[in-house]
CHARMM-style PDB file with segment names, atoms N, HN, CA, C and O in Angstrom:
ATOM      1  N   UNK     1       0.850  -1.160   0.000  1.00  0.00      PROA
ATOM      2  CA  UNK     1       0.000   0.000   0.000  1.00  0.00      PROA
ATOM      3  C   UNK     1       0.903   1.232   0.000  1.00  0.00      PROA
ATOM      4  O   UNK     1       1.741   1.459   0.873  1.00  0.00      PROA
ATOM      5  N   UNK     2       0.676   1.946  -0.974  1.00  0.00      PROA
ATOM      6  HN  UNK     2      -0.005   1.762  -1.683  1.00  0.00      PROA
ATOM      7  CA  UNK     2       0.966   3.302  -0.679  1.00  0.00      PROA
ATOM      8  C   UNK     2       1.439   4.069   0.341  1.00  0.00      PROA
ATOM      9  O   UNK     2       0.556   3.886   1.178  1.00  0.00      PROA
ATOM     10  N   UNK     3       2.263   4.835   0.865  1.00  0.00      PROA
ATOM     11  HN  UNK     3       2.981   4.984   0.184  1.00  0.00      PROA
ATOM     12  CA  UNK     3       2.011   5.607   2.086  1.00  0.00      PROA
ATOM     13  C   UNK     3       3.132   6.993   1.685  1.00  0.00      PROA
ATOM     14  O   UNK     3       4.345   7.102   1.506  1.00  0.00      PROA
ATOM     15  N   UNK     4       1.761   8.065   1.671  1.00  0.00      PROA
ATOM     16  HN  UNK     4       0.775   7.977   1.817  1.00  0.00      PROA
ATOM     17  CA  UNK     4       2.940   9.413   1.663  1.00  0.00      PROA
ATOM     18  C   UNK     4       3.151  10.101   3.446  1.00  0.00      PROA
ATOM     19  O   UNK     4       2.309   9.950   4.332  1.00  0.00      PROA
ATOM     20  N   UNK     5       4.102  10.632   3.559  1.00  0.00      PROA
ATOM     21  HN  UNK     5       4.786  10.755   2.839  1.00  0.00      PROA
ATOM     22  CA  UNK     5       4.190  11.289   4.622  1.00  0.00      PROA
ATOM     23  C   UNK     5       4.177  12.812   3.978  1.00  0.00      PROA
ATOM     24  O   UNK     5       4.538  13.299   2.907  1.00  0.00      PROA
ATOM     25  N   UNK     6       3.488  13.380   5.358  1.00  0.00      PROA
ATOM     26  HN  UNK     6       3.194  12.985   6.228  1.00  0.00      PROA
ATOM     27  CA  UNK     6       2.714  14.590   5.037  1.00  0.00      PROA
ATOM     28  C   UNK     6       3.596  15.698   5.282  1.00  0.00      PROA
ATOM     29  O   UNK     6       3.307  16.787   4.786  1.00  0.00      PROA
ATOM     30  N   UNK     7       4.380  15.600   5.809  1.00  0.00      PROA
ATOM     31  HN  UNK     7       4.615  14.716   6.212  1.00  0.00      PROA
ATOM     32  CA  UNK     7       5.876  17.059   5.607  1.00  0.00      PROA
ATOM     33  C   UNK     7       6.287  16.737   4.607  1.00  0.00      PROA
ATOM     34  O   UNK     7       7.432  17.180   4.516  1.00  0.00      PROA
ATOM     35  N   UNK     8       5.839  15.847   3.205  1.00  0.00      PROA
ATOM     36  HN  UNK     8       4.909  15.486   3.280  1.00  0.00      PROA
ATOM     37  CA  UNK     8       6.355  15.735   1.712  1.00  0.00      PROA
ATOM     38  C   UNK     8       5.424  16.573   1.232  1.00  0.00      PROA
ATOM     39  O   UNK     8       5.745  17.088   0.161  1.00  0.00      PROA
ATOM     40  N   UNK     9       4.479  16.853   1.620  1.00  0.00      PROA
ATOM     41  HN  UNK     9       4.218  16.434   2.490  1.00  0.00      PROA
ATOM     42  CA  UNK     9       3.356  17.753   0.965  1.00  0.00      PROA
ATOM     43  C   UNK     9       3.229  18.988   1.149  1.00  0.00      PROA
ATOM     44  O   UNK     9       3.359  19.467   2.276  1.00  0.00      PROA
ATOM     45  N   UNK    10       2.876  19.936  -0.224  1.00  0.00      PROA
ATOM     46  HN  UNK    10       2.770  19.547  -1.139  1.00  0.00      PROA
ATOM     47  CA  UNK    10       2.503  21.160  -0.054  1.00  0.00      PROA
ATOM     48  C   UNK    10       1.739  21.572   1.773  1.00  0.00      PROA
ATOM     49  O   UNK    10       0.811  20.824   2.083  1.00  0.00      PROA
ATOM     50  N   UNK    11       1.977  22.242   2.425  1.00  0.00      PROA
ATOM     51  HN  UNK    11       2.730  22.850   2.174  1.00  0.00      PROA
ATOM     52  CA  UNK    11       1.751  22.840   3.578  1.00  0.00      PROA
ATOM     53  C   UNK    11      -0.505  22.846   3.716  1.00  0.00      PROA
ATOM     54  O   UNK    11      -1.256  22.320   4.536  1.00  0.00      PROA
ATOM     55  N   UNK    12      -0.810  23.808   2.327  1.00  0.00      PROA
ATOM     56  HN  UNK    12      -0.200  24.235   1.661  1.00  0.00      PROA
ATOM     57  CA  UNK    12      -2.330  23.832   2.338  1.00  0.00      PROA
ATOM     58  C   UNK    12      -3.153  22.127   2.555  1.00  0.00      PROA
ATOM     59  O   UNK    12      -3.951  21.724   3.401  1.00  0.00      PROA
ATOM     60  N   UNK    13      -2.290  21.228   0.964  1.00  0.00      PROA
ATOM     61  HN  UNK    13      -1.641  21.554   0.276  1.00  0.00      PROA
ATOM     62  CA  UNK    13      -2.655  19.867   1.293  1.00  0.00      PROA
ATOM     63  C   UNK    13      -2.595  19.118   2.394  1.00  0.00      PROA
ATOM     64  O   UNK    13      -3.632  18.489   2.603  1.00  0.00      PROA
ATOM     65  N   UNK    14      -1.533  18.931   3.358  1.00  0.00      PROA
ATOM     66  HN  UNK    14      -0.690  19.442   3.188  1.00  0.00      PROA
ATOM     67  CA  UNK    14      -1.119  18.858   4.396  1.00  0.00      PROA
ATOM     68  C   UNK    14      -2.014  19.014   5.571  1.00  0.00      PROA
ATOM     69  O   UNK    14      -2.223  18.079   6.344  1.00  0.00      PROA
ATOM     70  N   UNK    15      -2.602  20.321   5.724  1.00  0.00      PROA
ATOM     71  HN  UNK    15      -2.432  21.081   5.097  1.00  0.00      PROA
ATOM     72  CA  UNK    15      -3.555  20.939   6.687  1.00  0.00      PROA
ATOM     73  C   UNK    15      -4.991  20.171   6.282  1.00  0.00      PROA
ATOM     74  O   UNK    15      -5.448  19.590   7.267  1.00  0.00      PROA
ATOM     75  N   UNK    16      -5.927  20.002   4.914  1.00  0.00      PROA
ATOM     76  HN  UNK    16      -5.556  20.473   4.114  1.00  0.00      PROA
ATOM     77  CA  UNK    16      -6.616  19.794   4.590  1.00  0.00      PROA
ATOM     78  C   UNK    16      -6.660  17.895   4.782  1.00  0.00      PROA
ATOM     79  O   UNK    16      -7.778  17.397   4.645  1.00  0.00      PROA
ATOM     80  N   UNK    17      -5.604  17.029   5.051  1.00  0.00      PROA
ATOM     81  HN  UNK    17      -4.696  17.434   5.162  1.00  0.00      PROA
ATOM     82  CA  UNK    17      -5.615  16.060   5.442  1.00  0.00      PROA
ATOM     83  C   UNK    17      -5.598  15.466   6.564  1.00  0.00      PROA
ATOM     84  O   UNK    17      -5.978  14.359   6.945  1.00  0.00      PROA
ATOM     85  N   UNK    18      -4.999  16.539   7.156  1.00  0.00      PROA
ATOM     86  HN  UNK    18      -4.690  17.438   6.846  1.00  0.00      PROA
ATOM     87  CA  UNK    18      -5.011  16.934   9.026  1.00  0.00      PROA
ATOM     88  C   UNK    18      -6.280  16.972   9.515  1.00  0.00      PROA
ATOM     89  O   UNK    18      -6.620  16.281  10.476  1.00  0.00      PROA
ATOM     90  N   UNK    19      -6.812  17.512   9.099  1.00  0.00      PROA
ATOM     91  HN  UNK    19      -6.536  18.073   8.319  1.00  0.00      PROA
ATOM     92  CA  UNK    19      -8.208  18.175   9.322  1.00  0.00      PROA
ATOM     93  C   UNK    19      -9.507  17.121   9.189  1.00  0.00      PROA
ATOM     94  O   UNK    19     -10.571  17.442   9.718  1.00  0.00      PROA
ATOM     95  N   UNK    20      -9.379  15.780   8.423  1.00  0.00      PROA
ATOM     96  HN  UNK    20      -8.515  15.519   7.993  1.00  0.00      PROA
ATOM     97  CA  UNK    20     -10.556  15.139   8.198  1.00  0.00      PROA
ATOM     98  C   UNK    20     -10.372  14.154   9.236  1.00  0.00      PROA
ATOM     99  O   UNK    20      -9.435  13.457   9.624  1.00  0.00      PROA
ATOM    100  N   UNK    21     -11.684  14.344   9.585  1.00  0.00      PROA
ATOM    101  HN  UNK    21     -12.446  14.910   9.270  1.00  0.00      PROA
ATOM    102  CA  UNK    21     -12.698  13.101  10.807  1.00  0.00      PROA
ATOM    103  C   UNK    21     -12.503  11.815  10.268  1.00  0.00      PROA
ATOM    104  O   UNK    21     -11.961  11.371   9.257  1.00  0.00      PROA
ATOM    105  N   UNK    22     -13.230  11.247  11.440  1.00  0.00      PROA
ATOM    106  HN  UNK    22     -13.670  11.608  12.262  1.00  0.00      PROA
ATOM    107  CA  UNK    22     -13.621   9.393  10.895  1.00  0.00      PROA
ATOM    108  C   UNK    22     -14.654   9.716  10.032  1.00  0.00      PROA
ATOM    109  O   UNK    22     -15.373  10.625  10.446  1.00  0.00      PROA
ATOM    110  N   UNK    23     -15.003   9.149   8.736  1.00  0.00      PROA
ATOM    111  HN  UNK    23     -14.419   8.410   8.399  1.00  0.00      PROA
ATOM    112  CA  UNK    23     -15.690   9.213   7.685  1.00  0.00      PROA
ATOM    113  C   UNK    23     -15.772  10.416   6.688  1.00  0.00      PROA
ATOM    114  O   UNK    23     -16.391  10.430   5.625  1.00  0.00      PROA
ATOM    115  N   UNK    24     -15.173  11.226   7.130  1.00  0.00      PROA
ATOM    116  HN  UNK    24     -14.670  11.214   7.995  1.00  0.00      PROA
ATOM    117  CA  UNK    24     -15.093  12.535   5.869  1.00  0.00      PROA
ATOM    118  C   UNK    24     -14.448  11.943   4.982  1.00  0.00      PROA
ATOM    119  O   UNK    24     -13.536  11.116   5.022  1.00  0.00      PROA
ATOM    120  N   UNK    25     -15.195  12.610   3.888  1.00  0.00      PROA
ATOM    121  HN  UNK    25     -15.936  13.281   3.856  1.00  0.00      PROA
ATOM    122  CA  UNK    25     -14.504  11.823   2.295  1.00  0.00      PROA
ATOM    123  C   UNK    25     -13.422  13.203   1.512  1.00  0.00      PROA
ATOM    124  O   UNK    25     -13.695  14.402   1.573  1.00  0.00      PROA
ATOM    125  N   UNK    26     -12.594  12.796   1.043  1.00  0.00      PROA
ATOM    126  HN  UNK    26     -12.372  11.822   0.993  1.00  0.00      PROA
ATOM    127  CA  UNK    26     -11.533  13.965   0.361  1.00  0.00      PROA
ATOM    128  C   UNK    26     -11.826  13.666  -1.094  1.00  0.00      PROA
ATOM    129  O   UNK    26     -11.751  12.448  -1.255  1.00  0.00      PROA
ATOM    130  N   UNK    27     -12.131  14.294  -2.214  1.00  0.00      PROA
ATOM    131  HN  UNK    27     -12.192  15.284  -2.084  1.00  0.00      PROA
ATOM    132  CA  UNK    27     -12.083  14.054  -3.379  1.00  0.00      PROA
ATOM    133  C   UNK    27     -11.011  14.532  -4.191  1.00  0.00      PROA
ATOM    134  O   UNK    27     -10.755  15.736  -4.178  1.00  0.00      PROA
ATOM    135  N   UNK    28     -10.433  13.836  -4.811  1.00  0.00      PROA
ATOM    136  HN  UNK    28     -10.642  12.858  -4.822  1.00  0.00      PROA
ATOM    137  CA  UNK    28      -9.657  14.323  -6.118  1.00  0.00      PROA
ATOM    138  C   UNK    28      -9.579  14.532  -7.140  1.00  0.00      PROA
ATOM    139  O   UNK    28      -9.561  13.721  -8.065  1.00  0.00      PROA
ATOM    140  N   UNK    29      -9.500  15.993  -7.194  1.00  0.00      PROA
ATOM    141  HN  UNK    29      -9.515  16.652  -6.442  1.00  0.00      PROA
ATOM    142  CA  UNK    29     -10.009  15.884  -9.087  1.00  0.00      PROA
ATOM    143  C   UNK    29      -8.713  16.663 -10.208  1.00  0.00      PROA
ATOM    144  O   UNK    29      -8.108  17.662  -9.820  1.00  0.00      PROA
ATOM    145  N   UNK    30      -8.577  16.357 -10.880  1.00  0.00      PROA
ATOM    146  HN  UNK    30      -9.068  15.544 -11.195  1.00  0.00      PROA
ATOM    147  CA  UNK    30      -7.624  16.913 -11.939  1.00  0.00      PROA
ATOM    148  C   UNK    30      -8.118  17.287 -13.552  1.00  0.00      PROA
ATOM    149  O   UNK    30      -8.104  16.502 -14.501  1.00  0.00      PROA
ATOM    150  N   UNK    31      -8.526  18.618 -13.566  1.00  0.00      PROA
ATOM    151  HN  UNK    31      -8.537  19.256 -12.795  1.00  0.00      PROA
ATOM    152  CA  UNK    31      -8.635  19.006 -14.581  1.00  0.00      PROA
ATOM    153  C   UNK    31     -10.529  19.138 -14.785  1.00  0.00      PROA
ATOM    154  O   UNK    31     -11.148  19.226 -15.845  1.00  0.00      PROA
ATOM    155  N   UNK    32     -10.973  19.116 -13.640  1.00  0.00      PROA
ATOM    156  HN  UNK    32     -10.471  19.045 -12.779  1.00  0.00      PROA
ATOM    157  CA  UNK    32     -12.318  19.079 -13.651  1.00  0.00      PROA
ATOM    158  C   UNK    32     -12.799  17.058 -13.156  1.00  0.00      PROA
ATOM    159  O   UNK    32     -13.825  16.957 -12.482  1.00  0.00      PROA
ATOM    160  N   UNK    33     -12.375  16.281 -13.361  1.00  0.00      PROA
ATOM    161  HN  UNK    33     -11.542  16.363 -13.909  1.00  0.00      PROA
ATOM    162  CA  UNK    33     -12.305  14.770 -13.132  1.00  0.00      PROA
ATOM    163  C   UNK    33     -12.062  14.359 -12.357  1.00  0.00      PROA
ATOM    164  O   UNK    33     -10.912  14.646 -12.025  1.00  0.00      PROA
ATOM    165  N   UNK    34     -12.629  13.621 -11.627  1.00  0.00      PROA
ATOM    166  HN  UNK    34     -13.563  13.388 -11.897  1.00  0.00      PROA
ATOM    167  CA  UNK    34     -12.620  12.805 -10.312  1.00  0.00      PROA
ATOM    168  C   UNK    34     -11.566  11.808 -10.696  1.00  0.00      PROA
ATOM    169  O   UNK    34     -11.647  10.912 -11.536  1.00  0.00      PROA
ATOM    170  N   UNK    35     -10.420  12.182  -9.810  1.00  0.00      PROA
ATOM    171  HN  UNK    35     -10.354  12.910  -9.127  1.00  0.00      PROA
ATOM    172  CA  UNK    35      -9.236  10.930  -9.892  1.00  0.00      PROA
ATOM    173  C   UNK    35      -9.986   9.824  -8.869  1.00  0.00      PROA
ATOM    174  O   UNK    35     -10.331   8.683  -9.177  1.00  0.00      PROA
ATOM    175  N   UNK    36     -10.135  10.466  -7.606  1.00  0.00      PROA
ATOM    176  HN  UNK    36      -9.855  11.393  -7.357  1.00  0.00      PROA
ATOM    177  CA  UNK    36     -10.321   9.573  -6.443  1.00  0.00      PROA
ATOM    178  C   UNK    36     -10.888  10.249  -5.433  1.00  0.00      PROA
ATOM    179  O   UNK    36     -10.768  11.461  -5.253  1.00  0.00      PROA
ATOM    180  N   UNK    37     -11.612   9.369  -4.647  1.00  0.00      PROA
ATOM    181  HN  UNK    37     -11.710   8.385  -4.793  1.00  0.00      PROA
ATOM    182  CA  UNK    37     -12.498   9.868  -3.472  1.00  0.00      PROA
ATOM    183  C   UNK    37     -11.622   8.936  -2.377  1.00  0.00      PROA
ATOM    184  O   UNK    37     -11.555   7.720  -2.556  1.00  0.00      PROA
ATOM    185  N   UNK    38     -10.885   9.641  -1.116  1.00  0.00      PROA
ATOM    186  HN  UNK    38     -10.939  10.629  -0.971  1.00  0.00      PROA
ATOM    187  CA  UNK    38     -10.977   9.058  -0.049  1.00  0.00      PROA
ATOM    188  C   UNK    38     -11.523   9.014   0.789  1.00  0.00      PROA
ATOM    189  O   UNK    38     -11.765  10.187   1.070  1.00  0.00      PROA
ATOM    190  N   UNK    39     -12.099   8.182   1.733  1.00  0.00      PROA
ATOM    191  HN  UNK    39     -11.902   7.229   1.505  1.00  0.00      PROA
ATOM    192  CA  UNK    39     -12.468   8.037   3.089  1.00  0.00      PROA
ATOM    193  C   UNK    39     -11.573   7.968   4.697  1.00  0.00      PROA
ATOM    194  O   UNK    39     -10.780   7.109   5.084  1.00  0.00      PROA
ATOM    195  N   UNK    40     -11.984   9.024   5.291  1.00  0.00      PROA
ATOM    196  HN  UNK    40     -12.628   9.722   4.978  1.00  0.00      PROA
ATOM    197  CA  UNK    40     -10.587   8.664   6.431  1.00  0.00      PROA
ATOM    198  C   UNK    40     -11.894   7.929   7.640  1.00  0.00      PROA
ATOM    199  O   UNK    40     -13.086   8.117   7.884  1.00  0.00      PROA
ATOM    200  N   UNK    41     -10.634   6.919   8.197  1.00  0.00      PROA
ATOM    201  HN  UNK    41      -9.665   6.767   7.999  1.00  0.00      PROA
ATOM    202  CA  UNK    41     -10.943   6.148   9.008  1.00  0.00      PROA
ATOM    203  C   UNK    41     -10.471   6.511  10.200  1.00  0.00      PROA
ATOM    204  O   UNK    41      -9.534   7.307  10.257  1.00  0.00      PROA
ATOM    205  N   UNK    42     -11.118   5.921  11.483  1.00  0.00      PROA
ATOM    206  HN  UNK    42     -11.879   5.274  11.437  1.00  0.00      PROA
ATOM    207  CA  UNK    42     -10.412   6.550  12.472  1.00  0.00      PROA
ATOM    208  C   UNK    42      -9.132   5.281  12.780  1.00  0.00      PROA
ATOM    209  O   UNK    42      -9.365   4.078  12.660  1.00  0.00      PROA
ATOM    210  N   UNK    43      -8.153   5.696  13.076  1.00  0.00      PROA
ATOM    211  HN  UNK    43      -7.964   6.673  13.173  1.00  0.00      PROA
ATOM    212  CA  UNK    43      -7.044   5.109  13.615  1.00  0.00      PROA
ATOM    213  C   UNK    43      -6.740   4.683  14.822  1.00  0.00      PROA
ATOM    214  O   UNK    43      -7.014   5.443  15.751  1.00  0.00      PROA
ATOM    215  N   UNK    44      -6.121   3.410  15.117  1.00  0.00      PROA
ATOM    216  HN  UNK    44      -5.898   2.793  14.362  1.00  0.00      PROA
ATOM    217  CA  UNK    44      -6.285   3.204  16.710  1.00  0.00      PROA
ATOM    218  C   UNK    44      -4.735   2.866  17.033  1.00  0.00      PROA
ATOM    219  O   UNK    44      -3.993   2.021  16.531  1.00  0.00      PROA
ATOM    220  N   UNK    45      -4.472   3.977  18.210  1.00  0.00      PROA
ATOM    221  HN  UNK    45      -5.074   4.663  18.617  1.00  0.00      PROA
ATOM    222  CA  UNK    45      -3.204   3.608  18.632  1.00  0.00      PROA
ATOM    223  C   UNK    45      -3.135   2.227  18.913  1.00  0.00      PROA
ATOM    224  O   UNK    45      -3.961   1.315  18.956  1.00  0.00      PROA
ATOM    225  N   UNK    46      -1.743   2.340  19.120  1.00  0.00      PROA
ATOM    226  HN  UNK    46      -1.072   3.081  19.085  1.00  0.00      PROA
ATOM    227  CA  UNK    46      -1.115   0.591  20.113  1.00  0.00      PROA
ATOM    228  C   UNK    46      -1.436   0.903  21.550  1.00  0.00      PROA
ATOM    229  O   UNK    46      -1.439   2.006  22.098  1.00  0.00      PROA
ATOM    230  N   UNK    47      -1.668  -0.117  21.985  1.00  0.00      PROA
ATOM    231  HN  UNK    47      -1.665  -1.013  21.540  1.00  0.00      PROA
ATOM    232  CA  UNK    47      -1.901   0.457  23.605  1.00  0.00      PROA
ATOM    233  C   UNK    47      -0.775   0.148  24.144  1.00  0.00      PROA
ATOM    234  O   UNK    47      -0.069  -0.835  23.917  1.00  0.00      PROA
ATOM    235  N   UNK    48      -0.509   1.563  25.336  1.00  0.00      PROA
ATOM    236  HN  UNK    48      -1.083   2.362  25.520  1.00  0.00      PROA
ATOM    237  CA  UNK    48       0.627   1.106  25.394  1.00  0.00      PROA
ATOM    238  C   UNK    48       0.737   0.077  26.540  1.00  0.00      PROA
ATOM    239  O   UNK    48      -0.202  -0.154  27.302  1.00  0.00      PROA
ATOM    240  N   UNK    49       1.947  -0.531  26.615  1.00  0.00      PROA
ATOM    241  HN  UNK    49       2.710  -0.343  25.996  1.00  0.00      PROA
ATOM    242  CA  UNK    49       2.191  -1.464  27.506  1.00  0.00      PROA
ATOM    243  C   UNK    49       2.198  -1.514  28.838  1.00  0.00      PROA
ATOM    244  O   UNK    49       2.144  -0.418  29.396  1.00  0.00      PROA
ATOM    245  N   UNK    50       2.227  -2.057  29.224  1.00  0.00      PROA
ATOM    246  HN  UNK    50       2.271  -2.947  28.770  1.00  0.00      PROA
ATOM    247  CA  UNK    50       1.495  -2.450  31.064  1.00  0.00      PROA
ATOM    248  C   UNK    50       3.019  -2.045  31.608  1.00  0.00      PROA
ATOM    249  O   UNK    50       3.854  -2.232  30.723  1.00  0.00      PROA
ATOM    250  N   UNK    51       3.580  -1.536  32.853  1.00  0.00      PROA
ATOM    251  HN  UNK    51       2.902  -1.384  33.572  1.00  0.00      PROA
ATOM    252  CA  UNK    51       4.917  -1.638  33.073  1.00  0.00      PROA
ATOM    253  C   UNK    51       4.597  -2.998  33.849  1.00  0.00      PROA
ATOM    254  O   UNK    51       3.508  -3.555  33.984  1.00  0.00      PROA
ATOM    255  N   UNK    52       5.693  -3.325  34.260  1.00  0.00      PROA
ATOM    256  HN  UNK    52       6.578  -2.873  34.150  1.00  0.00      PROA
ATOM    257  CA  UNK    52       6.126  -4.751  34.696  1.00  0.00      PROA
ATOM    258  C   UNK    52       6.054  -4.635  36.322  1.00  0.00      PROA
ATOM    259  O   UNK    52       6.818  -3.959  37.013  1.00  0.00      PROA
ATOM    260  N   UNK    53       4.828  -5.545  36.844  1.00  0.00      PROA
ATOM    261  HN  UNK    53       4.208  -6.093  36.283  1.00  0.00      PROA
ATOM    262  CA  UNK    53       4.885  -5.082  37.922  1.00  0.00      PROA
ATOM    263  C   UNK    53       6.173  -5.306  38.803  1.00  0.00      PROA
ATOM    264  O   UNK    53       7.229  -5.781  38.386  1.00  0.00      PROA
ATOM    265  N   UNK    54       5.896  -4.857  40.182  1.00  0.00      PROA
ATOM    266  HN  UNK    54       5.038  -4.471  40.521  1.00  0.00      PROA
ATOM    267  CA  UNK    54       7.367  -4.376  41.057  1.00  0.00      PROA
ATOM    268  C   UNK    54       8.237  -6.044  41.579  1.00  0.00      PROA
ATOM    269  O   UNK    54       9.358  -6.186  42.066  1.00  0.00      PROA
ATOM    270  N   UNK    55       7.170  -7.121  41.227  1.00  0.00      PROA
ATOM    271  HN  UNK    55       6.259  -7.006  40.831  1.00  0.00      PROA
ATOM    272  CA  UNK    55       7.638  -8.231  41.665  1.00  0.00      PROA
ATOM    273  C   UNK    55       8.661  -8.700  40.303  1.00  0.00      PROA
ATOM    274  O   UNK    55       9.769  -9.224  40.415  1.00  0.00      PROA
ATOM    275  N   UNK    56       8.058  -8.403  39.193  1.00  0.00      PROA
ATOM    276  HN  UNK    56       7.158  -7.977  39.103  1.00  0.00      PROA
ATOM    277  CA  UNK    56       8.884  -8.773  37.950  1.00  0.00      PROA
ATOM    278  C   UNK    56      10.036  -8.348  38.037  1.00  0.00      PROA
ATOM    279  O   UNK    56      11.017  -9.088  38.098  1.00  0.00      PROA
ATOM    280  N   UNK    57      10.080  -7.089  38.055  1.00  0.00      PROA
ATOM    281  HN  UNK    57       9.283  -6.487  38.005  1.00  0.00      PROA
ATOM    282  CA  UNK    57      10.887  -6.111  37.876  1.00  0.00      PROA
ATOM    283  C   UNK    57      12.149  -6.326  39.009  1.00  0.00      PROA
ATOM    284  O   UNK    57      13.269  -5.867  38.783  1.00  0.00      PROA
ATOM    285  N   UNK    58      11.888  -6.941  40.023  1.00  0.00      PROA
ATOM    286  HN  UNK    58      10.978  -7.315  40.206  1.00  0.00      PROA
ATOM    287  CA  UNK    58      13.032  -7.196  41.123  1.00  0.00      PROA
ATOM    288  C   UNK    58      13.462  -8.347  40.821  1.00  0.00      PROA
ATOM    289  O   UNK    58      14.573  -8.649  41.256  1.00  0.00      PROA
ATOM    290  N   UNK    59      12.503  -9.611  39.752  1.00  0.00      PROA
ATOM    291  HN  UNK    59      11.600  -9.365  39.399  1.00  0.00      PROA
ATOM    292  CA  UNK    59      13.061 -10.460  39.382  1.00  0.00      PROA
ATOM    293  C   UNK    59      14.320 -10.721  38.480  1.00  0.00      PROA
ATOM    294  O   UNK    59      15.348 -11.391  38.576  1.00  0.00      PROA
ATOM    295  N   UNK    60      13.712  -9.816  37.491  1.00  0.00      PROA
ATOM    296  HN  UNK    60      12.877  -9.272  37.413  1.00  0.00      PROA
ATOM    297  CA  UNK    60      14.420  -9.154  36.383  1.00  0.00      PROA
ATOM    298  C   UNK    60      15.861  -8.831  37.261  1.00  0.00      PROA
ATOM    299  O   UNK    60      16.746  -9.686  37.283  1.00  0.00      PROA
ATOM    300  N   UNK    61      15.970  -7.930  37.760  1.00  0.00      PROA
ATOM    301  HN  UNK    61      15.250  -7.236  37.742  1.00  0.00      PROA
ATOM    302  CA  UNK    61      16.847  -6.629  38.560  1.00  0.00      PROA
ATOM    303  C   UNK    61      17.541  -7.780  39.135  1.00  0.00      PROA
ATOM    304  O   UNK    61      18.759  -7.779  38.961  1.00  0.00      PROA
ATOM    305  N   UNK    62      17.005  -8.833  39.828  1.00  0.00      PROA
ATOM    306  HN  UNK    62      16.015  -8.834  39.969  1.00  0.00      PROA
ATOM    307  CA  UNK    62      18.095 -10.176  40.201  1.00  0.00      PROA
ATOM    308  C   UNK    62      18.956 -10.969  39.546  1.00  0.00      PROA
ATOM    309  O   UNK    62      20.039 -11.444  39.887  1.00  0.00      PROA
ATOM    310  N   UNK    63      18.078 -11.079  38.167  1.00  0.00      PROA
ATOM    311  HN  UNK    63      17.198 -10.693  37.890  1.00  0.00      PROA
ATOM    312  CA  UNK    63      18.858 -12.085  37.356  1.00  0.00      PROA
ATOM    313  C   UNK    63      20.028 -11.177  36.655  1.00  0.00      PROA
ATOM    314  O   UNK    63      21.034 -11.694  36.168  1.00  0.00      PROA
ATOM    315  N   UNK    64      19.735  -9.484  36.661  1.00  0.00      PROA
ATOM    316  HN  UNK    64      18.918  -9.065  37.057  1.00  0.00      PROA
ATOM    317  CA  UNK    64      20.771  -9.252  36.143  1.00  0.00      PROA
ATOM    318  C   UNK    64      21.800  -9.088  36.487  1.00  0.00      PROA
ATOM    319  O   UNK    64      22.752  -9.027  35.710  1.00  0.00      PROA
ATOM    320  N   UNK    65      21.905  -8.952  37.957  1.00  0.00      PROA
ATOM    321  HN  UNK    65      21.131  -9.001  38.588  1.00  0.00      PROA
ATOM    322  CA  UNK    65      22.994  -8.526  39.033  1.00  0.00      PROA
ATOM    323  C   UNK    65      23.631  -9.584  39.058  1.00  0.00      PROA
ATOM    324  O   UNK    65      24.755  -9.464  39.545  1.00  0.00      PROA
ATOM    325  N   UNK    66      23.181 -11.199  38.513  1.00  0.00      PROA
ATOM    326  HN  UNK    66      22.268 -11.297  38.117  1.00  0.00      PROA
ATOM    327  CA  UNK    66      23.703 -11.990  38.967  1.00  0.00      PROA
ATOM    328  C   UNK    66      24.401 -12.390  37.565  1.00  0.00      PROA
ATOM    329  O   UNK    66      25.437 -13.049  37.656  1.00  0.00      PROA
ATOM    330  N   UNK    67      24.027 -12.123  36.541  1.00  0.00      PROA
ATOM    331  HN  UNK    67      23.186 -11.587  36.467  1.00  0.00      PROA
ATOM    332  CA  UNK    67      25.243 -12.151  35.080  1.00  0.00      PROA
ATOM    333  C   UNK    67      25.940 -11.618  35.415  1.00  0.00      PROA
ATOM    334  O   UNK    67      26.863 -12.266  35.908  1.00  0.00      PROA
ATOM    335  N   UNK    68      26.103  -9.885  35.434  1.00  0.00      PROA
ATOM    336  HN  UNK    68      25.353  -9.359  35.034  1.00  0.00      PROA
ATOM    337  CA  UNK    68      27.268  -9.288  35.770  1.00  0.00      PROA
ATOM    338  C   UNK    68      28.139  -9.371  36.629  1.00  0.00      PROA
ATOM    339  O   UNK    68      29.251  -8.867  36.475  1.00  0.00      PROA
ATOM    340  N   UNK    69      27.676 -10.214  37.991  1.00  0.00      PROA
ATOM    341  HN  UNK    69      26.772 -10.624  38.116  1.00  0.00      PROA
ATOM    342  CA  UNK    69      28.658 -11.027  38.567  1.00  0.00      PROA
ATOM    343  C   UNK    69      29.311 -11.927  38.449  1.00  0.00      PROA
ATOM    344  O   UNK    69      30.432 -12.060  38.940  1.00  0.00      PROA
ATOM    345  N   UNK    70      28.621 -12.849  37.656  1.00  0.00      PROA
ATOM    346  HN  UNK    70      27.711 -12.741  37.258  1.00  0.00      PROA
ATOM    347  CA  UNK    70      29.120 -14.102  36.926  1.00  0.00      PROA
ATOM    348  C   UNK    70      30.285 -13.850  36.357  1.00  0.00      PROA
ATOM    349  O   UNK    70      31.284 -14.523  36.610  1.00  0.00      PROA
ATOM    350  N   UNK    71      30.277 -12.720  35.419  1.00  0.00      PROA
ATOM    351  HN  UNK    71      29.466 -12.173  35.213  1.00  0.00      PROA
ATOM    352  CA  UNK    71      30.917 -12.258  34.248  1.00  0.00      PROA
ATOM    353  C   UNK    71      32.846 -11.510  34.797  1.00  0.00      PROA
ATOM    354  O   UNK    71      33.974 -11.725  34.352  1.00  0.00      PROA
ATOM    355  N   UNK    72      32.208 -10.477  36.123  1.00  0.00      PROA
ATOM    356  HN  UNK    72      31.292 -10.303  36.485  1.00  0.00      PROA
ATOM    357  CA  UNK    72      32.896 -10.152  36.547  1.00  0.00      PROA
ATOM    358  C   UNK    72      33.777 -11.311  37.377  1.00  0.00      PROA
ATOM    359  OT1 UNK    72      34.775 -10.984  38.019  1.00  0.00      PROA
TER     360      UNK     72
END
């Protein structure tokens, strides 16, 4: 699929793509002619991740103290 990034684009186009909702349609036309009609969808972040609770995290924090001792 396609994908332009939008600091490649004229500044006006740019704003006018910024600007559309879930379901607003953008049309394109050249020379009077409909190239293409888009539809914007809404987008769903990644969620972000859980931190690791404090029991993991000391697990973690153990096993590493204990390579670098190994090592040392």
């Amino acid at each position: 699929m396609p994908q332009i990034d939008l600091d490649d684009l004229p500044p006006r186009v740019a704003k006018a793509l910024e600007g559309l909702g879930p379901g607003d349609e953008l049309v394109l036309v050249r020379g009077g002619v409909m190239i293409a009609r888009l539809t914007a969808s809404q987008t769903s972040t990644p969620a972000a991740a859980d931190p690791p609770a404090e029991q993991d995290m000391k697990e973690v924090m153990e096993q590493f103290n204990a390579m670098i001792h190994d090592e040392f």
